[in-house]
N, C-alpha and C positions, 0 to 999 in steps of 0.2 A: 623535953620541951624545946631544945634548940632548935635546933635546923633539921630533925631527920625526916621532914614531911616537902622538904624543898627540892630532890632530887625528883618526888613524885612531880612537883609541881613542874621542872621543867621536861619530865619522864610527859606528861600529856601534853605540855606546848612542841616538844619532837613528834607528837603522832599525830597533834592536829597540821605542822607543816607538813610532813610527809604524806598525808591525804590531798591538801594542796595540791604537792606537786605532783600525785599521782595522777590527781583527777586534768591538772596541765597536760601532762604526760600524755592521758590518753585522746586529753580533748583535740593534740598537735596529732597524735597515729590516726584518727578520724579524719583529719583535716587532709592529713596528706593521702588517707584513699580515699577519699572523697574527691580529689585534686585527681588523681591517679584514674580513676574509673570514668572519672570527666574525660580527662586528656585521651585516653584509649579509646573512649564512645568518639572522640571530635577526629581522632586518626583514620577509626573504621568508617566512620563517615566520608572523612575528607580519600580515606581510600575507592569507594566506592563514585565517589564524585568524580575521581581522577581517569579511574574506567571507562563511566560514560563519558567522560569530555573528549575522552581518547577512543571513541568507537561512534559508530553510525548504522543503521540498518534502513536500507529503502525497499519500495516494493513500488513493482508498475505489472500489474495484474499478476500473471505466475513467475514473476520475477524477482528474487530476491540480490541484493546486492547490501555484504558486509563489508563496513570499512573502516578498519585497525589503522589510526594513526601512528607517525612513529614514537618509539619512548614505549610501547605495550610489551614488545619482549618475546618470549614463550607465549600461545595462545591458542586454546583450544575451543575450537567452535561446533555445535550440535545442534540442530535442526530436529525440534521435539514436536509432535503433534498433540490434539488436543488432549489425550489421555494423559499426554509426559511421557507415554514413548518417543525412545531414538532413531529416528528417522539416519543421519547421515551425521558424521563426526569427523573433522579436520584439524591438521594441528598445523599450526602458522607459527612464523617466526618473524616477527618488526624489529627489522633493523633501524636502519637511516631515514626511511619514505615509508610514505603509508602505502597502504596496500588496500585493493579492492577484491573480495571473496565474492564471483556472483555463483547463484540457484536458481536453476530452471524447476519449475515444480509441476509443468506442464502435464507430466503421467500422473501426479497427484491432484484430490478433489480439491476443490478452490475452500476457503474456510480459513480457520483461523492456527495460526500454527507462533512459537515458542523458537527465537533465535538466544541460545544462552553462550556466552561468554567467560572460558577461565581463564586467567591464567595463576603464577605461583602464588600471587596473592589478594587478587580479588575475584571478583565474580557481577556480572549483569547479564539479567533475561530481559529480554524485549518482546512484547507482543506483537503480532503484525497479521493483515488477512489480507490472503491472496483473493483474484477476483478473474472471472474469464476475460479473456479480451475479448472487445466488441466484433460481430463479422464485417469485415474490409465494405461497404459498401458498392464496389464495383465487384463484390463475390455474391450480391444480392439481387433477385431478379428485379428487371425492370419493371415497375409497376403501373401497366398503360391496359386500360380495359375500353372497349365498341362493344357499341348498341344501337341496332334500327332505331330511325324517328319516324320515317315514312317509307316509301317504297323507293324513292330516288337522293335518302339521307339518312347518311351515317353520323353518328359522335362518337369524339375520342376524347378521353379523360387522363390525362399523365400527373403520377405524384408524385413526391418526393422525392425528389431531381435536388442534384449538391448545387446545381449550375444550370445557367440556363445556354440554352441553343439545343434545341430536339429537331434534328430530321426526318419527316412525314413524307413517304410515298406510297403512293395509290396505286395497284394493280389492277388490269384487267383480271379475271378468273379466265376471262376463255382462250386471252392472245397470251397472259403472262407479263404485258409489256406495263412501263410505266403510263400511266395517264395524268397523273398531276402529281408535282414534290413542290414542297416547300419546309423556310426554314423555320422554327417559331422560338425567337426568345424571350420566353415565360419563366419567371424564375418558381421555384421550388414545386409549381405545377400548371395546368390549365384542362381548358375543358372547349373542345370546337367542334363546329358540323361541316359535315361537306356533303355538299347538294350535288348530283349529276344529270346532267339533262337526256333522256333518251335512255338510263340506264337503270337495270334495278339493282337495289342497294344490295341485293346478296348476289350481283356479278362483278361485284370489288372487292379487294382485304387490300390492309393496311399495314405496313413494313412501319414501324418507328424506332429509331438508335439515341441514343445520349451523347453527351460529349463522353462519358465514359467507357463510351465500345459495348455497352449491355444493346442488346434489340431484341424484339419482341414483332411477333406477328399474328396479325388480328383481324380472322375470319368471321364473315356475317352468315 
């Protein structure tokens, strides 16, 4: 009757603290990977963030230009095309100054292509699409077209001209010689007749030049 049911009683108050502080226990090992899986997602973040703050890629038609600021270190660059094949791979080293990697992609198709970045601890791809350069427009013919109006008049139609001032001269077909020039500053184009007295319009052609050295000559 004494006491011998009093060591149970505190035999279950020791197992209900002990549950306590197991369920403490584990709720603090949760906490601290929980804290832990945080802080290493905010590291690889903040590593990938540091990459690109510390990198550049331009493009001016088939031209590429990568640029590794300093503080990148070790750094390996590959030029992947649309499939993820490797085109071309370099291995750079930043010291002190950044550094400028250009590509010519000029014998490759214009499209879109993959500039990837490693070095020992991070990684960024960049997408970028190359694009033909435009033809030089003084590599373009002059666009100046004649047409009979009558038997003693011709028109000439000039187009897209960067600049105005076109030199027009008038030849004889039978001497060769000049018989009329003049200047005309019309800008991006125009369209004139020229009447001749005593002659007929298919014993002229028409020499006309640009300010940019193209000529063109325009038989009737």
């Amino acid at each position: 009757m004494w006491i011998w049911h009093k060591p149970l009683v505190w035999y279950e108050l020791g197992n209900k603290v002990s549950t306590t502080l197991n369920q403490q226990v584990m709720k603090t090992l949760f906490t601290f990977a929980m804290a832990s899986a945080l802080s290493f997602s905010a590291l690889t973040a903040n590593a990938n963030e540091d990459l690109k703050d510390l990198s550049a890629v331009n493009t001016n038609y088939k031209k590429i230009n990568v640029t590794l600021k300093e503080g990148v270190g070790n750094a390996k660059i590959s030029i992947l095309n649309q499939e993820g094949k490797s085109l071309n791979q370099k291995r750079v080293h930043v010291k002190d100054e950044s550094i400028v990697v250009p590509y010519n992609m000029q014998n490759l198709p214009a499209g879109e292509y993959q500039i990837k970045i490693v070095t020992d601890e991070e990684e960024v791809i960049y997408s970028v699409n190359t694009t033909d350069s435009p033809i030089p427009v003084e590599d373009l013919p002059l666009m100046a077209y004649g047409k009979v109006v009558d038997e003693n008049t011709v028109s000439l139609a000039v187009v897209g001209l960067t600049e105005p001032g076109v030199e027009v001269k008038v030849y004889s077909s039978e001497s060769g010689k000049v018989i009329h020039e003049e200047t005309i500053d019309q800008a991006e184009g125009f369209r004139k007749d020229f009447s001749f007295k005593g002659m007929n319009s298919e014993d002229v052609y028409l020499e006309v030049k640009d300010t940019l050295g193209r000529t063109r000559t325009i038989f009737f």
